[in-house]
C-alpha positions in Angstrom: -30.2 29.1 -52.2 -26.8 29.9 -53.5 -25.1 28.2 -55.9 -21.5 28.2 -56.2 -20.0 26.9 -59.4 -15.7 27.1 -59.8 -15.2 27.4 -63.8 -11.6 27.4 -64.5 -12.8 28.9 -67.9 -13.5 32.4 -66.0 -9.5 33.0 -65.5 -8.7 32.5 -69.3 -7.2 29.0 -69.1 -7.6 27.0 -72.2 -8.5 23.4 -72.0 -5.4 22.0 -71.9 -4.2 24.2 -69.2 -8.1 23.5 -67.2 -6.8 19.6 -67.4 -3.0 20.2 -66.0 -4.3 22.3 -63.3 -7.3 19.2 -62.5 -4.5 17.0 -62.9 -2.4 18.4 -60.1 -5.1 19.2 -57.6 -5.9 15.4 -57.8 -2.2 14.8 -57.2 -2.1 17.2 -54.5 -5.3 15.6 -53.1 -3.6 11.9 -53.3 -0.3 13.2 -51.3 -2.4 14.7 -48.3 -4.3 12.1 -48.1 -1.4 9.4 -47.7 0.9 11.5 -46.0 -2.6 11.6 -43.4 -2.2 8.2 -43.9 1.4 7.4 -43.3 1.0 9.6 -39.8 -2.0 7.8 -38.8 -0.2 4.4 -39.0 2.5 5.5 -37.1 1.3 6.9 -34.8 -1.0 3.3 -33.9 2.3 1.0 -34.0 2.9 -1.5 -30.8 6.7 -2.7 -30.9 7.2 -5.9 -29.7 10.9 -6.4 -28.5 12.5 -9.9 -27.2 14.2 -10.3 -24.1 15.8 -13.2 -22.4 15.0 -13.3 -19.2 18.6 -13.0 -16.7 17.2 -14.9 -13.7 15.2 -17.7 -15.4 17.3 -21.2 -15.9 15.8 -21.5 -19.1 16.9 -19.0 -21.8 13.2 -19.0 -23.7 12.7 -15.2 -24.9 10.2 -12.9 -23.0 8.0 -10.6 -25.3 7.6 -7.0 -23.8 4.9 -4.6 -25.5 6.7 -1.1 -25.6 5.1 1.4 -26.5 6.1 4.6 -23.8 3.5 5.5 -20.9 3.3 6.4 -18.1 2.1 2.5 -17.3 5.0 0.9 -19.3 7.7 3.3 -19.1 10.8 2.7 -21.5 14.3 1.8 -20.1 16.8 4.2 -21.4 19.4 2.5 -20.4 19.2 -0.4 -23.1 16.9 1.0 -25.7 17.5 1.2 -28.9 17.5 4.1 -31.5 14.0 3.3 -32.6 12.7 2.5 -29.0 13.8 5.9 -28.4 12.3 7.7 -31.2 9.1 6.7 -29.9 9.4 9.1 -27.0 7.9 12.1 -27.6 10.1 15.1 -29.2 12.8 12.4 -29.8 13.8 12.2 -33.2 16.7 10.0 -34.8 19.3 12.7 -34.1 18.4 12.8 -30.9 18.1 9.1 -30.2 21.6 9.2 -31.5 23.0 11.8 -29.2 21.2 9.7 -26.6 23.1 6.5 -27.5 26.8 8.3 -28.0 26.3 9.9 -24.7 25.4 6.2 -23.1 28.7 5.0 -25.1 30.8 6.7 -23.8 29.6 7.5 -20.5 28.1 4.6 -19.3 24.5 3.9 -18.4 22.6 6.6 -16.8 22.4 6.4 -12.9 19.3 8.7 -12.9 16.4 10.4 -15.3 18.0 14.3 -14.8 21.2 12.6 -16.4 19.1 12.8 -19.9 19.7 16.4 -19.8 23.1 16.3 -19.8 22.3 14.7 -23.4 22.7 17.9 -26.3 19.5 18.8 -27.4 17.3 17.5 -24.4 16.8 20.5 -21.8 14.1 21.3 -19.2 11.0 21.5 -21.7 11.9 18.1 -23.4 12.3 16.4 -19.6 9.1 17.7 -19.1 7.1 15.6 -21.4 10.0 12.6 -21.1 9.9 12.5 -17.2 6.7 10.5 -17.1 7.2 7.8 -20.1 10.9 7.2 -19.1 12.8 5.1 -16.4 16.3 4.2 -15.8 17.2 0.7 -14.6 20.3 -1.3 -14.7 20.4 -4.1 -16.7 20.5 -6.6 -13.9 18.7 -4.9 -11.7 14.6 -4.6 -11.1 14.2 -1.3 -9.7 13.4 2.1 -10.8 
């Protein structure tokens, strides 16, 4: 059987150096663990967002679950930032350019219009092609 024993006092290090260096491997050790955390929980969040609905008489909000997939895909044409930074390889800046571009262009007429968006090319339609749509906002179609 082999025994393995780490002894801090084999490199020299007095005792007050042996507790700094303890002291920041448990602080390193704490920041990995909640930045494992902190990605975890994103990554398991369910966004609720209210609608009203355009063709109902009464005006009572509708609760859509949106979380992109390829079963519930997400409506670039009135998400918001954060909507859109749930798509994968969209960050904030991009969710920005995505927004600006839908300012002052209008809304999209089709999914191969997110490429004329800077920063979104063939590899990024790739993986947005399936968890994306584009509908008009008074419209029910794809």
């Amino acid at each position: 059987m082999i025994k393995f024993r780490f002894n801090l006092s084999n490199f020299g290090f007095s005792s007050f150096e042996k507790r700094a260096i303890w002291f920041l491997v448990v602080i390193l050790l704490i920041g990995a663990s909640l930045r494992l955390y902190r990605n975890w929980a994103n990554s398991h969040q369910i966004v609720l967002r209210v609608e009203t609905s355009a063709d109902s008489t009464t005006k009572e909000p509708v609760i859509n679950e949106i979380t992109p997939s390829t079963d519930n895909p997400l409506n670039i044409n009135n998400a918001n930032e954060y909507e859109l930074t749930l798509l994968p390889g969209i960050g904030q800046i991009k969710a920005e350019r995505i927004i600006d571009y839908r300012t002052k262009n209008g809304s999209f007429n089709s999914i191969d219009d997110l490429e004329n968006v800077s920063g979104i090319g063939p590899k990024s339609m790739e993986k947005l092609r399936p968890v994306i749509k584009v509908q008009d906002n008074n419209a029910h179609t794809q």
